[in-house]
N, C-alpha and C positions, 0 to 999 in steps of 0.2 A: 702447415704441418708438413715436415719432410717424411717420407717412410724410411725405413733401418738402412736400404742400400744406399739412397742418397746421404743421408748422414757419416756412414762411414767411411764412402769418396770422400764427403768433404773433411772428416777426419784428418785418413790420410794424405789429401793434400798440404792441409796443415802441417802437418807433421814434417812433410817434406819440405817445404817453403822452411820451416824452422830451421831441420837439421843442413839445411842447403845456408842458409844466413849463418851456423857458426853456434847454432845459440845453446842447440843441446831441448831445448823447451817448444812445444809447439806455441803456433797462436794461437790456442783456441785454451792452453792450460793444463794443456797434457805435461805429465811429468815423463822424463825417460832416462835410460839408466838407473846410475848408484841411489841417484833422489826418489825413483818411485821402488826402485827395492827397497830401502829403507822404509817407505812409507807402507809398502805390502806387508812389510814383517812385523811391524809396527813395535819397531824400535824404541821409541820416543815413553815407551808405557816400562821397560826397564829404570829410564832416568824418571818418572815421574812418581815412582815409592820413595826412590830415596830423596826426593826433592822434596815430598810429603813428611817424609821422618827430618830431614834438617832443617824445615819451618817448624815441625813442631816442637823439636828438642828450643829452638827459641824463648817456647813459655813455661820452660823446665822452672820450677819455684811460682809459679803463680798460684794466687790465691784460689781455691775452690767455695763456691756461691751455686747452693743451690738453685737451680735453671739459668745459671751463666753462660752467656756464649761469646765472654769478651776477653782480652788479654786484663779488663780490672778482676776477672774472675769467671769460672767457667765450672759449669759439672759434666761430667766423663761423655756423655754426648754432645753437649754443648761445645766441650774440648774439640768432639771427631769431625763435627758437624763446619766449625768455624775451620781448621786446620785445612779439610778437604775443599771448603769454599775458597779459600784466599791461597791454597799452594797450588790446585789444580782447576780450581775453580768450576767444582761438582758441587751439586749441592746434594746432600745425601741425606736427607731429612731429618728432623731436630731431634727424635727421641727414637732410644734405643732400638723400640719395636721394628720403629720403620728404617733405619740403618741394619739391622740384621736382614734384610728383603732385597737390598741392593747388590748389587754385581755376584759373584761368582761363591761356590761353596767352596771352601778350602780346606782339607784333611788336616787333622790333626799333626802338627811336624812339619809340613809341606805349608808354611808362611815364610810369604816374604817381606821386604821391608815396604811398611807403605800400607799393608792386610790392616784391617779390623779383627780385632781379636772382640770375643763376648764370654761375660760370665753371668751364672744364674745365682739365685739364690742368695744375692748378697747384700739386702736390706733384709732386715726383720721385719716378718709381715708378708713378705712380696717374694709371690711366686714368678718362676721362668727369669727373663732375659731381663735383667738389672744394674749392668756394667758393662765399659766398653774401652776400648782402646786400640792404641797404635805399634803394630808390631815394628821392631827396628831388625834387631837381627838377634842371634844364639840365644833363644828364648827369653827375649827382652822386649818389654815393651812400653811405653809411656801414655801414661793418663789422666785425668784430674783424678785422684784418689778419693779423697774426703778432706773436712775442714783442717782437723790439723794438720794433714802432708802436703795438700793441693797439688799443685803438677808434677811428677813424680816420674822412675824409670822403677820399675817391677821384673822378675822375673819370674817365668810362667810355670816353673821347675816349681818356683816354692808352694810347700802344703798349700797352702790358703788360694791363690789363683789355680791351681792344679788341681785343686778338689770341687771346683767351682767354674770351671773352664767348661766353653755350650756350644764353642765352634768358632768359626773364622769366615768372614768374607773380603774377598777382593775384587777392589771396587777400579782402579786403573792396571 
């Protein structure tokens, strides 16, 4: 075991041996520069909503199958759950409950593309959180609806999701 002072000689040795070879990158894995500002700012989380919303607009008309989580068929978590596995490759747990707990709370208005949107109250019977989806952009968002519409684009203006809207989180 090195203690902190030796560690960071040998840091900066690296560092230099790097920037003295031309490379820009130390040997040890250090980033430096425009690479590790980009990676500080964390840039990458910009393009990965909207990479989230143009994988899922893909299963735009797919069939809705209660506890589906496949392009043969999918219900509204199952939608958010498979989408966020294969475009970002989060797994953000199968059912509604536990995808409303994941990442960040998002104000109402203040969604971007790529957010979870949730709605309550929207089976008969069933109290709280019972719907879910993928915000894209100017209060739009896409879903698996139910059996006759299946994967679908909604907008969160109209009465029915607007009267039933329970919050937002974002998850990249």
């Amino acid at each position: 075991m090195f203690d902190e002072a030796v560690l960071d000689r040998r840091r900066a040795i690296a560092l230099a041996a790097a920037l003295a070879l031309g490379t820009g990158r130390s040997l040890v894995g250090w980033e430096t520069g425009d690479a590790a500002k980009r990676k500080k700012k964390g840039k990458n989380k910009k393009s990965s909503g909207k990479k989230i919303v143009k994988f899922a607009q893909k299963y735009k008309g797919s069939r809705y199958v209660w506890g589906g989580t496949s392009p043969k068929g999918f219900d509204c978590s199952g939608f958010t759950w498979y989408v966020f596995k294969n475009a970002a490759g989060v797994d953000i747990g199968r059912v509604v409950k536990d995808q409303s707990k994941r990442g960040k709370k998002i104000s109402r208005g203040k969604w971007k593309p790529g957010d979870i949107v949730f709605f309550k109250n929207t089976i008969k019977g069933e109290k709280g959180l019972t719907h879910c989806g993928i915000y894209i952009k100017k209060n739009t968002f896409i879903h698996a609806e139910n059996e006759k519409t299946g994967v679908v684009i909604s907008n969160l203006s109209s009465g029915y999701y607007k009267d039933h809207y329970a919050g937002a989180r974002r998850i990249v």
